[in-house]
C-alpha positions as protocol buffer text, in pm:
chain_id: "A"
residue {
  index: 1
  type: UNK
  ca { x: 10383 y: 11160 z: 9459 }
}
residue {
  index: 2
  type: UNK
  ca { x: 10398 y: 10782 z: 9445 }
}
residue {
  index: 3
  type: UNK
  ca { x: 10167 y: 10641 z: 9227 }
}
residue {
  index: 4
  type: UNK
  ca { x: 10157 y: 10287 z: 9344 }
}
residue {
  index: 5
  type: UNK
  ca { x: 10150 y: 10163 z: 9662 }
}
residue {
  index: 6
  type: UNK
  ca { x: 10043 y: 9871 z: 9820 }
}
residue {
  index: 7
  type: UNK
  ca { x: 10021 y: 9783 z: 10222 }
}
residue {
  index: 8
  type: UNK
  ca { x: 9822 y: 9526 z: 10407 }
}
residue {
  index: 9
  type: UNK
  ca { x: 9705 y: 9585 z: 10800 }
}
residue {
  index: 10
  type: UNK
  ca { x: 9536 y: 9347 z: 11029 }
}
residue {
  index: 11
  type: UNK
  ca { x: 9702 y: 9014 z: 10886 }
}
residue {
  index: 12
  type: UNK
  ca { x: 9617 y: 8673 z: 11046 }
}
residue {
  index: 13
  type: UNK
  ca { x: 9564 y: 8315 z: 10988 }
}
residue {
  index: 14
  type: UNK
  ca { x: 9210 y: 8211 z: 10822 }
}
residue {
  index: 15
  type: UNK
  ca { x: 9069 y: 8160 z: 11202 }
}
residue {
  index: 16
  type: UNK
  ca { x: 9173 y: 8514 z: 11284 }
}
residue {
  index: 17
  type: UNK
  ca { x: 9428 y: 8428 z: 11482 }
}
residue {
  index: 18
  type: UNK
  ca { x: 9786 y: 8596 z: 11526 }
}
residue {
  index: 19
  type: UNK
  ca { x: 9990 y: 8274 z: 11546 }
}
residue {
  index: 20
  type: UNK
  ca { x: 9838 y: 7928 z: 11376 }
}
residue {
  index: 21
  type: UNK
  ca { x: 10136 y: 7653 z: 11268 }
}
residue {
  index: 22
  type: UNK
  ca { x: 9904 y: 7485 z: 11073 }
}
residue {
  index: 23
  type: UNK
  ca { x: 9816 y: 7737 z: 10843 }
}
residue {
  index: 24
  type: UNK
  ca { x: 10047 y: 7796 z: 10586 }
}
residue {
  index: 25
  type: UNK
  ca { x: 9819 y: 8152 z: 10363 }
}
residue {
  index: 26
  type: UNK
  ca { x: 9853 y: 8477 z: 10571 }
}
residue {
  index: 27
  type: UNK
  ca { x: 9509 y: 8682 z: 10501 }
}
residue {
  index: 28
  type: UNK
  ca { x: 9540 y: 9076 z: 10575 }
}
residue {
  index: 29
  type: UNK
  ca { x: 9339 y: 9387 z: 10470 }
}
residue {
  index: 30
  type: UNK
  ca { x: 9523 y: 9522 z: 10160 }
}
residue {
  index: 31
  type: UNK
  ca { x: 9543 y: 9845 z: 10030 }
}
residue {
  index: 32
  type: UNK
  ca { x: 9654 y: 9963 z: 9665 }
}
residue {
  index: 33
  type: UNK
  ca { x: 9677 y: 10245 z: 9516 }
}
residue {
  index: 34
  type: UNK
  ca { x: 9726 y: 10253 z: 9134 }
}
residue {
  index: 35
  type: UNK
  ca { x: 9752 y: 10640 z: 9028 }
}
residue {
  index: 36
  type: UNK
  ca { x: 9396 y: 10800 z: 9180 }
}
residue {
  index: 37
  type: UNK
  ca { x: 9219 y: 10433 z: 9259 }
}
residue {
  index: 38
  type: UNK
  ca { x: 9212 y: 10271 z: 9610 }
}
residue {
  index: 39
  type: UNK
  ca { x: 9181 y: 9937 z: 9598 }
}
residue {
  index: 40
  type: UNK
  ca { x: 9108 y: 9738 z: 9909 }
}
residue {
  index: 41
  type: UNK
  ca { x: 9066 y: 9362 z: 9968 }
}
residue {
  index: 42
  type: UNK
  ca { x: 9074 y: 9123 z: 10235 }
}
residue {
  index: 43
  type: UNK
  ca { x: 9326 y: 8895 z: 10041 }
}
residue {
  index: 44
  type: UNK
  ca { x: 9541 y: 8627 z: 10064 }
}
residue {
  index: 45
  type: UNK
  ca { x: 9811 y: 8861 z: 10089 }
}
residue {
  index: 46
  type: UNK
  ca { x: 10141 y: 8551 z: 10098 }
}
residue {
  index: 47
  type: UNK
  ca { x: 10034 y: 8522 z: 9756 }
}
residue {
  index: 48
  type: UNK
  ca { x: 9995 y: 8865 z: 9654 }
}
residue {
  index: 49
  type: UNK
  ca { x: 10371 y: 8905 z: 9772 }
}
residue {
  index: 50
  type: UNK
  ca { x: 10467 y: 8593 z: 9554 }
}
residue {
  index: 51
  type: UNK
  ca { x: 10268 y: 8744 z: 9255 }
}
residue {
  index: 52
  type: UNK
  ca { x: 10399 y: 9106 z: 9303 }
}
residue {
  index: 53
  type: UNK
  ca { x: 10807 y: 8941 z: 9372 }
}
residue {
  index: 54
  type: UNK
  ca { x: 10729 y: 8751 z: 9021 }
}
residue {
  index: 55
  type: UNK
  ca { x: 10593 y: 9095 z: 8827 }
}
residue {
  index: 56
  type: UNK
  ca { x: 10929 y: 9252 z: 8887 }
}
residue {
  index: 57
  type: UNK
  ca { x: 11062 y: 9012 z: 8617 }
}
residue {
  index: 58
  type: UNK
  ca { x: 10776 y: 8891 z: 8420 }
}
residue {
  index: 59
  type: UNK
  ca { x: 10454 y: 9062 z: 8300 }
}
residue {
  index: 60
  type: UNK
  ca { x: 10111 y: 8944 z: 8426 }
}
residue {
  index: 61
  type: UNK
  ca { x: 9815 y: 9015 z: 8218 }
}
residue {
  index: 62
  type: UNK
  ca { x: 9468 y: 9101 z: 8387 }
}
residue {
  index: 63
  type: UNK
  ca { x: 9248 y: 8766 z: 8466 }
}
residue {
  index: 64
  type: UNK
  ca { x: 9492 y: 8501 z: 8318 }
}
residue {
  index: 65
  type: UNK
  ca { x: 9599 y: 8343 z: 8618 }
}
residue {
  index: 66
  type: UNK
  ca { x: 9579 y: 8406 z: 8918 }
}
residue {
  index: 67
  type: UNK
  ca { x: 9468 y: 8778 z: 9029 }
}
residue {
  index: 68
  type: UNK
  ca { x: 9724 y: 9016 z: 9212 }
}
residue {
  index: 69
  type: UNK
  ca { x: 9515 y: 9008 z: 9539 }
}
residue {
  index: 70
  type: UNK
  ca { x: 9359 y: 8687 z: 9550 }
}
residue {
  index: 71
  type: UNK
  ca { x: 9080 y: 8564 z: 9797 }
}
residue {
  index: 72
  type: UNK
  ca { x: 9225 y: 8238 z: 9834 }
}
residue {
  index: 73
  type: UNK
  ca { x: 9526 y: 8040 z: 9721 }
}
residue {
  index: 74
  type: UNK
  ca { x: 9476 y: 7710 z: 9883 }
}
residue {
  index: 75
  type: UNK
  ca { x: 9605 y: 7499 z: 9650 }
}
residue {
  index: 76
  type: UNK
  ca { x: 10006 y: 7519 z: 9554 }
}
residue {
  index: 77
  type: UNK
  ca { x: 10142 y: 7317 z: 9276 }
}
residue {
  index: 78
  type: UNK
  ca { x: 10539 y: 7273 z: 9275 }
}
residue {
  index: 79
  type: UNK
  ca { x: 10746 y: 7191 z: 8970 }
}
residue {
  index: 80
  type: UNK
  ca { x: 10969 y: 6894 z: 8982 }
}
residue {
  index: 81
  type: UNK
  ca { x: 11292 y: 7038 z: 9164 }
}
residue {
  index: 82
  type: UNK
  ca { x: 11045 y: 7282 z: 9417 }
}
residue {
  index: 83
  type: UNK
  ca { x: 11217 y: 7620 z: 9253 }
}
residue {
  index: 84
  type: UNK
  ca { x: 10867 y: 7754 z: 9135 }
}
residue {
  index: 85
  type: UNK
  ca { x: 10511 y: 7731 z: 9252 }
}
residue {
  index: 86
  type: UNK
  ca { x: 10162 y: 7782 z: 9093 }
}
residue {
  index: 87
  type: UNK
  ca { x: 9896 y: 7868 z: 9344 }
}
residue {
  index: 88
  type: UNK
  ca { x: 9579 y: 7798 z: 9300 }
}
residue {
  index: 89
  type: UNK
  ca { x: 9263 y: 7944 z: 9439 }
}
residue {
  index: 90
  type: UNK
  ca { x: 8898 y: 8063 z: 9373 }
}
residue {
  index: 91
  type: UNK
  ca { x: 8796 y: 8312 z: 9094 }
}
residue {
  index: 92
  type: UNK
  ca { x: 8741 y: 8611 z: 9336 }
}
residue {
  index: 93
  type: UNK
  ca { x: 9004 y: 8887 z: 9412 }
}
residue {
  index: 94
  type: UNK
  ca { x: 9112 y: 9214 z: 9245 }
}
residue {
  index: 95
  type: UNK
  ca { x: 9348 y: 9211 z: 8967 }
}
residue {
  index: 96
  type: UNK
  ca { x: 9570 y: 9424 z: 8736 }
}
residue {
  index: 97
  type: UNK
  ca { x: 9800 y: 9408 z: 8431 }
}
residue {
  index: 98
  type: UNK
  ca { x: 10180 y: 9428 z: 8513 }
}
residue {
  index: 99
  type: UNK
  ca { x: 10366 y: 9520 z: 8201 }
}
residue {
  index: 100
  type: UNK
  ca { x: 10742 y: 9616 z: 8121 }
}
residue {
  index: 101
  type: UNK
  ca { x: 10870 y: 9897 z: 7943 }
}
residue {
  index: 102
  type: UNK
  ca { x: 11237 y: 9950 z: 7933 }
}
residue {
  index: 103
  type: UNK
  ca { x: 11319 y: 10056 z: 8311 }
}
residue {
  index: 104
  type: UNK
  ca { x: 10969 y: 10144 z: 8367 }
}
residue {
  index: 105
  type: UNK
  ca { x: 10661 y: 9893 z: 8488 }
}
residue {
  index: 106
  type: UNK
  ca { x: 10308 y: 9966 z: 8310 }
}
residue {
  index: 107
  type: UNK
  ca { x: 9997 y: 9872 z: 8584 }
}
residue {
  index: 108
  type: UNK
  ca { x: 9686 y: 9898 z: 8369 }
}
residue {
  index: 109
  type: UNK
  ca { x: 9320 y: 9895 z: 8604 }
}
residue {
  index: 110
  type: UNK
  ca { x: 9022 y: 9695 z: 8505 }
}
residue {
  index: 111
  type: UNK
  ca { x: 8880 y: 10038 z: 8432 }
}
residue {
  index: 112
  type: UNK
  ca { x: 9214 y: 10056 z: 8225 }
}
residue {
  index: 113
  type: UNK
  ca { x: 9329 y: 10339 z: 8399 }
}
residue {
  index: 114
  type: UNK
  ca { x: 9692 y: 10352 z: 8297 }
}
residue {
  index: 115
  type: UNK
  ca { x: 10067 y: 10431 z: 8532 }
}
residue {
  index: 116
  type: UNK
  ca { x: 10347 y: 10472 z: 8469 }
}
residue {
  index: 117
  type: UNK
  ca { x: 10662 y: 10382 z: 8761 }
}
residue {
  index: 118
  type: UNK
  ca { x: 11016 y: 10333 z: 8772 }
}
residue {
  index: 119
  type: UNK
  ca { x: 11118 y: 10007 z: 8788 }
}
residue {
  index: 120
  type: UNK
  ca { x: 11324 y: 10097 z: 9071 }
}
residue {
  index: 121
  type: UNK
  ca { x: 11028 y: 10300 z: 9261 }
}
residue {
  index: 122
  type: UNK
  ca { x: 10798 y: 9923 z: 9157 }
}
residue {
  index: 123
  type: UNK
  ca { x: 11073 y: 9684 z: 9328 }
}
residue {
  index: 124
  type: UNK
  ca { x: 11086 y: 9947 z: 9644 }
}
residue {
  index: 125
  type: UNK
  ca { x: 10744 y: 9908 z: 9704 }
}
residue {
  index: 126
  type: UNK
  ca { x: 10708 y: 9497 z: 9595 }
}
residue {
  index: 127
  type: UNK
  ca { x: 11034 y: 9451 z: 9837 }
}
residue {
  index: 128
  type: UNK
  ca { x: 10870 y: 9645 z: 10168 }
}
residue {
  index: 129
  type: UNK
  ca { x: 10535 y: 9454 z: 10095 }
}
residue {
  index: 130
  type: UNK
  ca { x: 10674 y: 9108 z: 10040 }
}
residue {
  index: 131
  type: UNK
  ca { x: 10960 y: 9172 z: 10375 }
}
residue {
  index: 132
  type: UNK
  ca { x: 10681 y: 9275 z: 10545 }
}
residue {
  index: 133
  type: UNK
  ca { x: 10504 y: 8973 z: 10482 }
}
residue {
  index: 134
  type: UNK
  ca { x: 10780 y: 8750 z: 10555 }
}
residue {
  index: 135
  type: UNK
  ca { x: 10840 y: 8923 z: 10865 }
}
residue {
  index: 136
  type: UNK
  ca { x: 10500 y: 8831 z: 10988 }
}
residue {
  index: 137
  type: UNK
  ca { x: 10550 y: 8484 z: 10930 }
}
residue {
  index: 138
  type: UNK
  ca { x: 10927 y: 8521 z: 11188 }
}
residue {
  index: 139
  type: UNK
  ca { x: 10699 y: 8631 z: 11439 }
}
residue {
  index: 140
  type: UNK
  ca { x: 10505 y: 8342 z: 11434 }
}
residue {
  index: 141
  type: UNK
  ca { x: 10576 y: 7990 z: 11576 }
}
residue {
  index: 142
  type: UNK
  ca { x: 10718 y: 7763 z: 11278 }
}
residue {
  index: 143
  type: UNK
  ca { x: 10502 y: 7576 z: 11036 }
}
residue {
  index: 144
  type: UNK
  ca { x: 10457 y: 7203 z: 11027 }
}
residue {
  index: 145
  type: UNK
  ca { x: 10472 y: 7062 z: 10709 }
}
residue {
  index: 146
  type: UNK
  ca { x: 10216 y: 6872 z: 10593 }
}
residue {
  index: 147
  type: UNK
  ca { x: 10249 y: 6521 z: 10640 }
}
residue {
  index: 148
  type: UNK
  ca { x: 10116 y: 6491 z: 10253 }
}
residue {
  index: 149
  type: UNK
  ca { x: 10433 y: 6515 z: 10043 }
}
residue {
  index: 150
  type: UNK
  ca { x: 10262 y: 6693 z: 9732 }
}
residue {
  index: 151
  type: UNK
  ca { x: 10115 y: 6951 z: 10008 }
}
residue {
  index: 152
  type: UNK
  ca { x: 10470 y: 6991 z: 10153 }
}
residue {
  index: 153
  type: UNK
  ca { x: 10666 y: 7018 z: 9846 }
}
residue {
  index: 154
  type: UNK
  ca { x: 10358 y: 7283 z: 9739 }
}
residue {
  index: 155
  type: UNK
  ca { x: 10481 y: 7504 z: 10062 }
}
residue {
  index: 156
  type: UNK
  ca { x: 10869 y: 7403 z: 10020 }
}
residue {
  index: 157
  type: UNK
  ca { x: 10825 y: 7574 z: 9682 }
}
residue {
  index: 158
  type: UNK
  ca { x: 10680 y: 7850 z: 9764 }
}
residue {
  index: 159
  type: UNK
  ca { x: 10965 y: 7986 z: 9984 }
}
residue {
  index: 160
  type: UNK
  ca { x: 11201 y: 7899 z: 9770 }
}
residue {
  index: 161
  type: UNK
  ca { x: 11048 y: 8070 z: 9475 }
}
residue {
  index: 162
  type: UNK
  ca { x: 10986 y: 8370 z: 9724 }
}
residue {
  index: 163
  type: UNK
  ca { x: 11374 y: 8367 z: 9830 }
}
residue {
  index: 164
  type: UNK
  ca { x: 11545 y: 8371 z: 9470 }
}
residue {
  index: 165
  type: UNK
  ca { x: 11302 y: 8626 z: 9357 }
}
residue {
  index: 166
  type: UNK
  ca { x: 11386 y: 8850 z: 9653 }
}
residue {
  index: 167
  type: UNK
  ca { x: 11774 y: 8746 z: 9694 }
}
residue {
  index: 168
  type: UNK
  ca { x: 11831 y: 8765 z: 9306 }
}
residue {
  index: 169
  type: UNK
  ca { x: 11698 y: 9094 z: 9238 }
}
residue {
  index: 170
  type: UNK
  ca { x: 11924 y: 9433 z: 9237 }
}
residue {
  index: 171
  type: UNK
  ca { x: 11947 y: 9595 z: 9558 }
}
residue {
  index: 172
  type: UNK
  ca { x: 11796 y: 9945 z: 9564 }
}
């Protein structure tokens, strides 16, 4: 029985529309379940990809940054050479602790209810979220950049955080 899994249904653009080239954050209705709770949020669920690609390499503690499935992550800040992203947004959302334990992940609850998966089992899951994600974005007519270069580097980063997290990772 898996013991986490996370999906997100009805995704669209912040106007509720299917296709929108100006809007960069996909929303969606996501579902998690951690062991025996059900979480589900109406999140910004690019960034929840970006988040959950980043916890298969580095441990995020509960409410230190951003939360796992945020509302909102409007504002993206690129470092220098646009290889990593921090995404800002408002305080609400649902978060968890990511934590690594040999080849096992750790996801402790707010109610610090505690699991236990195999690394491998964690990347399945993180990889069919986050390609299903991206795959929702291929359907959709390309983005145009922002004409603001610090907006347009924020976005540039973001995929190409997204892509070495995903490319570099073992295959399953």
């Amino acid at each position: 029985m898996t013991v986490f899994k996370i999906d997100a249904k009805n995704l669209s653009w912040i106007d509720g529309t299917f296709d929108n080239p100006d809007d960069l954050c996909l929303h969606g209705d996501a579902t998690v379940k951690i062991g025996d709770e059900i979480f589900e949020y109406k999140a910004t669920v690019s960034a929840t990809a970006l988040y959950l690609l980043k916890s298969l390499t580095e441990e995020h503690m509960i409410y230190t940054e951003n939360q796992m499935l945020p509302c909102c992550g409007f504002f993206m800040i690129s470092n220098d050479d646009l290889t990593n992203i921090d995404i800002c947004g408002c305080p609400n959302g649902i978060d968890w602790t990511v934590l690594h334990e040999g080849n096992y992940v750790k996801i402790v609850t707010e109610n610090k209810n505690k699991i236990i998966v195999n690394i491998d089992e964690y990347k399945q899951e993180v990889y069919k979220f986050a390609d299903g994600i991206e795959s929702f974005y291929k359907k959709c007519t390309p983005k145009k950049l922002p004409d603001d270069e610090f907006d347009k580097n924020g976005y540039i980063a973001f995929w190409n955080e997204w892509h070495r997290r995903r490319n570099d990772q073992i295959p399953i």
